[in-house]
N, C-alpha and C positions, 0 to 999 in steps of 0.2 A: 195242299200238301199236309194242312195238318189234321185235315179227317183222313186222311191215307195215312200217315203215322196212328189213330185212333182205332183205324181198321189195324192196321198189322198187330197191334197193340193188344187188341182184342181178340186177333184169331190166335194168338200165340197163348192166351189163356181159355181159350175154349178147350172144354174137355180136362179140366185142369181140375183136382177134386178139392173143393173148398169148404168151406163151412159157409152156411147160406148168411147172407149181411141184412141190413135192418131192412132195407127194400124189398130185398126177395122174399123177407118173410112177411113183411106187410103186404105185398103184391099177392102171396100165394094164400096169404087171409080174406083179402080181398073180394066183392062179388064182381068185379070186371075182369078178374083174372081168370076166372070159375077155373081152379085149380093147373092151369096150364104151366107145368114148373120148369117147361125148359123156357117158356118165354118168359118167367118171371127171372129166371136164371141167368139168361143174358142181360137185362135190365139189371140187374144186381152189377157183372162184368160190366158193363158201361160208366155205372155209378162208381166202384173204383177206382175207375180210371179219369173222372171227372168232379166226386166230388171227397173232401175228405170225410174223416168217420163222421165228426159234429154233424153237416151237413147232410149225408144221410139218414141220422138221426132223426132231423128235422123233416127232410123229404118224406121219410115213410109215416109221420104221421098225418102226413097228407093224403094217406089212403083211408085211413078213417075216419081225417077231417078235412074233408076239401074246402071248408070255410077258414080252416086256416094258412091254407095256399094263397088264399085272395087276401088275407088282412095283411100277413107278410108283402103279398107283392104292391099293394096300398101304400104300407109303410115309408114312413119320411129316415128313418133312421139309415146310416149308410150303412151298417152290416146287414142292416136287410138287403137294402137295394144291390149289395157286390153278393151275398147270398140268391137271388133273386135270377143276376144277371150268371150266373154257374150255373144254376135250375135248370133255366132255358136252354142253351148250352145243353144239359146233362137230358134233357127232355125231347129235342132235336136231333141229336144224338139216337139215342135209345129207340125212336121212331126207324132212324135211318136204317140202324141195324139189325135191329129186331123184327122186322116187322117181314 
């Protein structure tokens, strides 16, 4: 039920004109994304709807440092770790629908 709320959630902003968020613009930087901005586009859609702004913050600079995805998900600290456990979440996600 509550990926089918995440779905409705999402279709109901697609097509919706926004200003691109930390994700989409770090995805659309990105060499894995090679310029692909509607897929960067919904990945952005997904991350607002699962993570707040801080934590996109943090996610997008995991496109140009993917060694700091791994120290975060390492980390003993518990805002890492409930940081961490929303990522996955938000990565699982963005897989599902995106893709």
């Amino acid at each position: 039920m509550k990926h089918f709320a995440l779905l409705a959630a999402l279709a109901a902003t697609l097509g919706s004109a926004a200003c691109a968020g930390p994700v989409e613009k770090a995805c659309e930087k990105s060499d894995r994304a090679s310029g692909n901005t509607q897929l960067c586009g919904c990945i952005q859609q997904v991350a607002d709807l699962t993570l707040d702004g801080r934590d996109q913050r943090l996610a997008a600079k995991f496109f140009r440092d993917p060694h700091r995805a791994q120290e975060i998900r390492q980390s003993d600290r518990q805002s890492d770790e409930r940081f961490w456990t929303k990522y996955r979440e938000f990565g699982s996600n963005a897989e599902r629908y995106c893709s």
